[in-house]
C-alpha positions, 0 to 999 in steps of 0.5 A: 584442461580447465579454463583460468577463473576470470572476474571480467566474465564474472562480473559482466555489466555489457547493455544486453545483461542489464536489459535481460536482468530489467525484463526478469524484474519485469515479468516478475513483477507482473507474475506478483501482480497477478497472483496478488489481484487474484488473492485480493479477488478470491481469497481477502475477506470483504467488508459486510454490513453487520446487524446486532439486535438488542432485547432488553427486558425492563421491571413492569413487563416493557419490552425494548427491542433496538436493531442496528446495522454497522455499515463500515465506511467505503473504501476506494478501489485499491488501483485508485490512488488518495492523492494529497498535497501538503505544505511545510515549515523548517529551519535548518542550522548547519554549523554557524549557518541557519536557513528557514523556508516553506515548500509544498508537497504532493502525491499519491498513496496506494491503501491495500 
């Protein structure tokens, strides 16, 4: 004989599924970190200096040799966060009801 179907063992919410459920997320999360800094460290193009050379030939024999080297700006570490802080305005209007104000607000934010 089979046992009846139940919803409660079904949909179980006790303390020790949740914790399971959090360390799965975890160690998944943590796998991702490390395949996705071992693809930035062996795999992602780098950014290099580029040189171009230009010749340029002019009528009476003058010759303009010009070589210029692109440097691309620095960028941060992508572990290092750009942390910015900016100020704001609104008005709101609810109904017949409106309120104005300013606030402020700060963070950090990841470029990859």
């Amino acid at each position: 004989m089979s046992e009846p179907f139940s919803w409660n063992k079904a949909v179980d919410f006790s303390p020790l599924t949740i914790f399971k459920a959090i360390k799965v997320g975890l160690i998944l999360c943590g796998l991702a970190f490390i395949g996705f800094t071992i693809y930035r460290a062996y795999f992602m193009p780098t950014n290099t200096q580029k040189q171009t050379t230009q010749i340029k030939v002019e009528s009476g024999g003058t010759l303009n040799l010009t070589q210029s080297q692109k440097q691309e700006g620095k960028k941060r570490p992508w572990w290092m966060p750009t942390l910015f802080i900016e100020g704001y305005g609104f008005i709101e209007t609810w109904g017949t009801e409106s309120r104005t104000g300013v606030g402020t607000r700060g963070g950090g934010r990841w470029e990859f």
